[in-house]
N, C-alpha and C positions, 0 to 999 in steps of 0.2 A: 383603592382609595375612594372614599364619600364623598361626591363632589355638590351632591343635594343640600349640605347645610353649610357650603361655603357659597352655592346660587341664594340659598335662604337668607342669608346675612346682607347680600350684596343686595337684596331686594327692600330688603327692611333698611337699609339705609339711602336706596333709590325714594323709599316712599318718604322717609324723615327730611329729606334733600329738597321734597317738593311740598311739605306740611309747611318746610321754613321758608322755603323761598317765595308760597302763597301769603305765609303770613307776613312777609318783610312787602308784599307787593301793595298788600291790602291796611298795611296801619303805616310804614313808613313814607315811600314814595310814592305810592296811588299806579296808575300805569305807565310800567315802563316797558319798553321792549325790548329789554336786553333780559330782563329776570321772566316776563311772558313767554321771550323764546325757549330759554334754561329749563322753565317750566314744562313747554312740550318737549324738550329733547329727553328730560328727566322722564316722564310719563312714556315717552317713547322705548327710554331703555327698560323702564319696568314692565312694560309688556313684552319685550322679547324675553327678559328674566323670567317670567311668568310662563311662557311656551319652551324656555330651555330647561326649569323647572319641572315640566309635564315631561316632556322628554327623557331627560333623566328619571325623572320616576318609575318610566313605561321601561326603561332598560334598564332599570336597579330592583326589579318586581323578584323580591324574593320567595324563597319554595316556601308554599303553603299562600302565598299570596296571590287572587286572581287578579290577572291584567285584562281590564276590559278594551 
């Protein structure tokens, strides 16, 4: 099983999660700190997605593929 383009999907909807909840911050309610914290929890999770992405990468490195 490919588990790289279900990290990819989960990542692509980590980043759409935090485009919306910047733009809900910035035109509707100005600052608040219930969507500022959502904000870094969301950017949080997209950077572990982003290191579990590499990971899997480095252990899905098929023949004829170098892994550096």
């Amino acid at each position: 099983m490919r588990i790289i383009p279900f990290v990819n999907s989960l990542l692509i909807v980590c980043f759409l999660a935090v485009i919306a909840s910047m733009t809900i911050m910035l035109t509707r309610t100005g600052y608040n700190d219930r969507v500022s914290h959502s904000c870094f929890i969301l950017h949080a999770a997209a950077g572990f997605l982003l290191l579990a992405r590499a990971a899997f990468k480095q252990d899905e490195g098929g023949e004829g593929e170098e892994v550096l």
